[in-house]
C-alpha positions as CSV (number, residue, x, y, z in Angstrom):
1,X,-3.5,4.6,-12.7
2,X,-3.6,7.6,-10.0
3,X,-0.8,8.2,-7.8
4,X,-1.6,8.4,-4.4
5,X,1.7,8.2,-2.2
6,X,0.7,12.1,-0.8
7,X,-2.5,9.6,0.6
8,X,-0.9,6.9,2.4
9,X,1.9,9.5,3.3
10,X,-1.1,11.1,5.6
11,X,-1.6,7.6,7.6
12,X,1.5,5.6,7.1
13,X,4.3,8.5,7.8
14,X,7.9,8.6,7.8
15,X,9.6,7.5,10.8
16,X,7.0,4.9,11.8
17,X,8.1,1.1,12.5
18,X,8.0,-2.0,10.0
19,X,5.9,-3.7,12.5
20,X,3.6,-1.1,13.7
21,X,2.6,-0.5,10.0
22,X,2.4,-4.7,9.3
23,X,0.4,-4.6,12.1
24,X,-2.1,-2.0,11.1
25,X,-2.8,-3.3,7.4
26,X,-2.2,-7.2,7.8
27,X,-6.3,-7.3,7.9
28,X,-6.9,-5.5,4.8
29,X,-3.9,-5.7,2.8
30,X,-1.8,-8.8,1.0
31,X,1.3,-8.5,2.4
32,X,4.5,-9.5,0.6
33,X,8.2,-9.0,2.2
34,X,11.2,-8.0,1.0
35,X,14.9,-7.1,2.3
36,X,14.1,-3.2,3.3
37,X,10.4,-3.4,1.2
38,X,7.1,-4.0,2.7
39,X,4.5,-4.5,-0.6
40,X,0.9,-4.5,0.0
41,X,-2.5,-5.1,-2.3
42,X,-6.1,-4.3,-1.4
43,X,-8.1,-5.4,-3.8
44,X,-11.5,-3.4,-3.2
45,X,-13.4,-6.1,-5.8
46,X,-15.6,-5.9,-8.4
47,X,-18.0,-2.4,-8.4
48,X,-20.3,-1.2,-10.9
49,X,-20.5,-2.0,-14.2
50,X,-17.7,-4.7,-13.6
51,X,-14.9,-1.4,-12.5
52,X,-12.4,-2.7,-10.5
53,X,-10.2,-0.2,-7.8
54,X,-6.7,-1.7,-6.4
55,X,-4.4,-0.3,-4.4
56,X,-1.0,-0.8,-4.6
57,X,1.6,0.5,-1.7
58,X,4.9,0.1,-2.2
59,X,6.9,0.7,1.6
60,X,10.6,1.6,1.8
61,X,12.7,1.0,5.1
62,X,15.6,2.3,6.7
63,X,18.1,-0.6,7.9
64,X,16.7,0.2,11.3
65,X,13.3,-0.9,10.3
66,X,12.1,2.7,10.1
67,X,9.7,4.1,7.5
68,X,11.4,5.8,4.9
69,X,8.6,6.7,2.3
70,X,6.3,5.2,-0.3
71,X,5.3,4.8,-3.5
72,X,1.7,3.8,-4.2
73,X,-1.4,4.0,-6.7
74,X,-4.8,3.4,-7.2
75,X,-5.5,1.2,-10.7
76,X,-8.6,1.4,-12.4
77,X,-9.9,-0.6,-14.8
78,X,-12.8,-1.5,-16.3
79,X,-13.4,-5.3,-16.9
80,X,-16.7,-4.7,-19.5
């Protein structure tokens, strides 16, 4: 596991809006809601040599809806 919350900090920043953000990842990400946390999961798939890459974001709100900050990592792991 790598921690990459200075990553999604760059794109997702502080200050930006629940929905503006659900919007944006919706597509790419599973999304799962709760109270003032917005989860999402990409799983990238299967890659070489049966290595897998997820990410996981983990999205904190303000009661306003507003971006707080995050805490997310990439897991690796090799299914072989």
């Amino acid at each position: 596991r790598a921690d990459v919350s200075h990553i999604v900090s760059k794109y997702l920043h502080s200050g930006m809006d629940k929905k503006e953000i659900s919007d944006l990842i919706s597509d790419q990400f599973e999304i799962l809601e709760k109270e003032n946390k917005l989860f999402a999961h990409y799983k990238k798939g299967e890659g070489n040599l049966g290595n897998r890459r997820d990410l996981y974001i983990g999205l904190f709100f303000d009661r306003n809806g507003n971006l707080l900050g995050n805490t997310s990592y990439l897991d690796k792991s090799n299914n072989l």
